[in-house]
C-alpha positions as a Markdown table, in Angstrom:
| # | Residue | x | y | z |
|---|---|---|---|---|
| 1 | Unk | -14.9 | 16.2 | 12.8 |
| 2 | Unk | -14.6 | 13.2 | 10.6 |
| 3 | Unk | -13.5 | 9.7 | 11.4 |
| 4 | Unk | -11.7 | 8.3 | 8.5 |
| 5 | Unk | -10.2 | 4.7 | 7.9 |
| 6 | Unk | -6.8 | 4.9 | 5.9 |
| 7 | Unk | -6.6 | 1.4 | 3.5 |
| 8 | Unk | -2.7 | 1.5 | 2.1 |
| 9 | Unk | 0.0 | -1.3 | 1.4 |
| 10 | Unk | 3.2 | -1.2 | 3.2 |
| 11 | Unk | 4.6 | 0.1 | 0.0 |
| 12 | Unk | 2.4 | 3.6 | 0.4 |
| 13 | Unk | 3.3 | 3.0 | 4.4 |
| 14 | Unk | 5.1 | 7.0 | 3.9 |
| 15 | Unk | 1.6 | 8.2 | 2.9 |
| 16 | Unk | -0.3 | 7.2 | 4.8 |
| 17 | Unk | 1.4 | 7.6 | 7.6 |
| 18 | Unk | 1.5 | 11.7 | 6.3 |
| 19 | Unk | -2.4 | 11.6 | 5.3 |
| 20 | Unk | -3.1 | 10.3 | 9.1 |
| 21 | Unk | -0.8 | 13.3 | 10.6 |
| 22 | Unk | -2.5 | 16.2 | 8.2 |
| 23 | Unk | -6.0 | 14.6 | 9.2 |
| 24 | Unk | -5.1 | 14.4 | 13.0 |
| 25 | Unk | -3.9 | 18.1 | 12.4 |
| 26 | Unk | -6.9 | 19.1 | 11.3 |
| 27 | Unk | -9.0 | 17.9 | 14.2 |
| 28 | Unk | -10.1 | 14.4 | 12.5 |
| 29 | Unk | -9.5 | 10.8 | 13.4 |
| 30 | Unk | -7.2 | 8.7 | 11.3 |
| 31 | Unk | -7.0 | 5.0 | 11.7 |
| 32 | Unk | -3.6 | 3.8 | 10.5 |
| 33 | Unk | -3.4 | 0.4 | 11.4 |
| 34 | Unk | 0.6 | 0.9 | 12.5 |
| 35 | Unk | -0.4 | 3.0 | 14.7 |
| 36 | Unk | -3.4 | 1.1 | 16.4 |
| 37 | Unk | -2.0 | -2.4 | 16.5 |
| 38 | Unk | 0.9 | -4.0 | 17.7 |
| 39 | Unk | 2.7 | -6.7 | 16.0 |
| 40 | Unk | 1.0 | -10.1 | 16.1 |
| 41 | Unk | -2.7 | -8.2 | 16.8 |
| 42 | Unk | -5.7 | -9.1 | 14.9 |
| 43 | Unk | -5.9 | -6.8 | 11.6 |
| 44 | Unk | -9.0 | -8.4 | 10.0 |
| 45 | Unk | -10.6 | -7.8 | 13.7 |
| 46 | Unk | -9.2 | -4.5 | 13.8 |
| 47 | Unk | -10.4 | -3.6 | 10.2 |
| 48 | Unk | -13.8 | -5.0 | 10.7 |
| 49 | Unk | -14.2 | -2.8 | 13.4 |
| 50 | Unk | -13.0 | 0.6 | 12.0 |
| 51 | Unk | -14.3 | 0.2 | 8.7 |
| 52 | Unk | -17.7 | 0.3 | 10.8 |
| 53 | Unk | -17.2 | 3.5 | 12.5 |
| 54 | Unk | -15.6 | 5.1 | 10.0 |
| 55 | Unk | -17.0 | 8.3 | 7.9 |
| 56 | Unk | -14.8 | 7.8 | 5.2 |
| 57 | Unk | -12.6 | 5.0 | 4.0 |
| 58 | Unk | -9.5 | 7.0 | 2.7 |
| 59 | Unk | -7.5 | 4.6 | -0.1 |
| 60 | Unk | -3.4 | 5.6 | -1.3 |
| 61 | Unk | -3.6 | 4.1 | -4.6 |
| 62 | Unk | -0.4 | 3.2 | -6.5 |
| 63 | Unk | 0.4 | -0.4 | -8.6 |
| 64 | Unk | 0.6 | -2.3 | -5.1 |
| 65 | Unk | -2.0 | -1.2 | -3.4 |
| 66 | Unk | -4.2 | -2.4 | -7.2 |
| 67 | Unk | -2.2 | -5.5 | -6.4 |
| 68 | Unk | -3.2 | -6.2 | -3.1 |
| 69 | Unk | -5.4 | -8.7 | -2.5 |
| 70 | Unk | -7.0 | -7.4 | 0.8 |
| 71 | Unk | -8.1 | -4.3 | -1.4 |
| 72 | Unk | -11.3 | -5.9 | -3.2 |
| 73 | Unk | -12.6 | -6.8 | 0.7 |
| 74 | Unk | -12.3 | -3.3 | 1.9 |
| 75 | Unk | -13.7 | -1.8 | -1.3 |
| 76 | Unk | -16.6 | -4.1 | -1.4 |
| 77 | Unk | -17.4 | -4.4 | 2.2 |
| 78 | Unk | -17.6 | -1.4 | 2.6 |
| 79 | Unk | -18.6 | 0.7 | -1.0 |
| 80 | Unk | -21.6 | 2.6 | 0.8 |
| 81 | Unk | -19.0 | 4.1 | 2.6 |
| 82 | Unk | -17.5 | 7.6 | 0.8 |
| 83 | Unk | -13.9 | 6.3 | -0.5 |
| 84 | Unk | -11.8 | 9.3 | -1.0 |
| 85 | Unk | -9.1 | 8.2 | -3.7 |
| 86 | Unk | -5.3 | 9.4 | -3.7 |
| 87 | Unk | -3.1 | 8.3 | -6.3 |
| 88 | Unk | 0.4 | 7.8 | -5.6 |
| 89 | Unk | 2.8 | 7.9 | -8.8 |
| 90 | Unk | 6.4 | 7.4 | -8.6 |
């Protein structure tokens, strides 16, 4: 199965956290960062390191996530990577 990175803001944090379980489910890895890292931990290290071994980079879109400054670095870094694209709306 797949290995897929999860990129989301905090405001998306229901989601993602719901994309991860329904990929999980289905026999794939999710990387939610929540999940992976405990408070204080090194994100940027952390992100650096599953972006690598990820299949997929999986983004929640809404107005915050378009916001978010960390988004241009993890599309660009990584944009030979498949991004799968969910849009959240309110």
């Amino acid at each position: 199965m797949a290995d897929f990175f999860i990129s989301y803001t905090s405001s998306d944090r229901y989601w993602a956290h719901w994309i991860g379980k329904e990929l999980t489910t289905l026999g794939h890895v999710a990387h939610v960062h929540e999940w992976e890292i405990e408070g204080g931990g090194d994100i940027y290290g952390w992100m650096e390191k599953r972006l690598d071994a990820a299949d997929h980079v999986l983004c929640v879109i809404s107005d915050e996530y378009l916001k978010a400054k960390m988004v241009g670095n993890v599309i660009s870094q990584r944009i030979s990577i498949k991004l799968f694209w969910m849009g959240v709306y309110a």
